[in-house]
N, C-alpha and C positions, 0 to 999 in steps of 0.2 A: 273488277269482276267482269268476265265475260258476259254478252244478254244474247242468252237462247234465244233461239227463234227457228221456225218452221219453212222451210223449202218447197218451192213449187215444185208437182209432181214430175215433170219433164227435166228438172233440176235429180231430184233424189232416181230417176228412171237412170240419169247419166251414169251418176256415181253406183247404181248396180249392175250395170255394165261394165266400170270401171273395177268392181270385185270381181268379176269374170276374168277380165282382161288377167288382173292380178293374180289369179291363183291359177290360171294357165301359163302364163311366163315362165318363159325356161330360161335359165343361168344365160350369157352369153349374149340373147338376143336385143335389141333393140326397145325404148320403155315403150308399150303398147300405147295405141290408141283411141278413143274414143269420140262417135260423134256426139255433138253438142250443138243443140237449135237456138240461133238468136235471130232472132226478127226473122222468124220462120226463115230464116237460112239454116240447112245444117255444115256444122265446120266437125273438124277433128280436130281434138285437143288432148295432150297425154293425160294419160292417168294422175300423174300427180296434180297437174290442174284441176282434173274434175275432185281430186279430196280436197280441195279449195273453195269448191264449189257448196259446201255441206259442211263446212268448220265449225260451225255454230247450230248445227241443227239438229237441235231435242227430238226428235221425232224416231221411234222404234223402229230399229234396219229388219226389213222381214227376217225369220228364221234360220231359213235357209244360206242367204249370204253370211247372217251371223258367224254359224258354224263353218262355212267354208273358211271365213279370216280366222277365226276361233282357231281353228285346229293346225293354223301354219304362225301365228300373232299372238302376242296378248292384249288383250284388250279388257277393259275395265268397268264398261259398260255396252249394255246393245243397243247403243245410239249412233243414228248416222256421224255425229262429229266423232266418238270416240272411236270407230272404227276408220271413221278417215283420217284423226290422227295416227293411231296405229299404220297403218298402210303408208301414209305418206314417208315418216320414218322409215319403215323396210324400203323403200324405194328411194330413198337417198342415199340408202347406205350401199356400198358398192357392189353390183351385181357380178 
């Protein structure tokens, strides 16, 4: 069994920027970007890393980014990991 667990805020800020990223991508283009702070560096990392980053995290995705993955995904629950699974899927599969 997987063990839930909770994401630092600057961790879960990534990955809703990473929903952004996501449902702005257009067919064709290149997988977006996103930065990510470690030892107060910030780096860029694609989107599908940052759903790596929240694989495990029980914590309720605000509203907002819900329905925006909602209404292009399906998803199964309004947790950050189940919408990062969802998403990372669409974005493996060929754009």
């Amino acid at each position: 069994m997987l063990q839930s667990s909770h994401a630092p805020s600057h961790v879960r800020q990534t990955f809703l920027d990473a929903v952004q990223a996501f449902v702005d991508w257009n067919d064709g283009e290149p997988e977006p970007m996103v930065g990510f702070e470690v030892d107060y560096v910030e780096h860029q990392i694609p989107i599908s890393k940052a759903c790596t980053l929240v694989w495990n995290c029980t914590d309720i995705i605000p509203g907002s980014e819900y329905r925006s993955l909602a209404d292009v995904l399906e998803i199964k629950r309004q947790t950050y990991a189940a919408c990062a699974r969802a998403m990372r899927a669409a974005i493996k599969q060929p754009h």
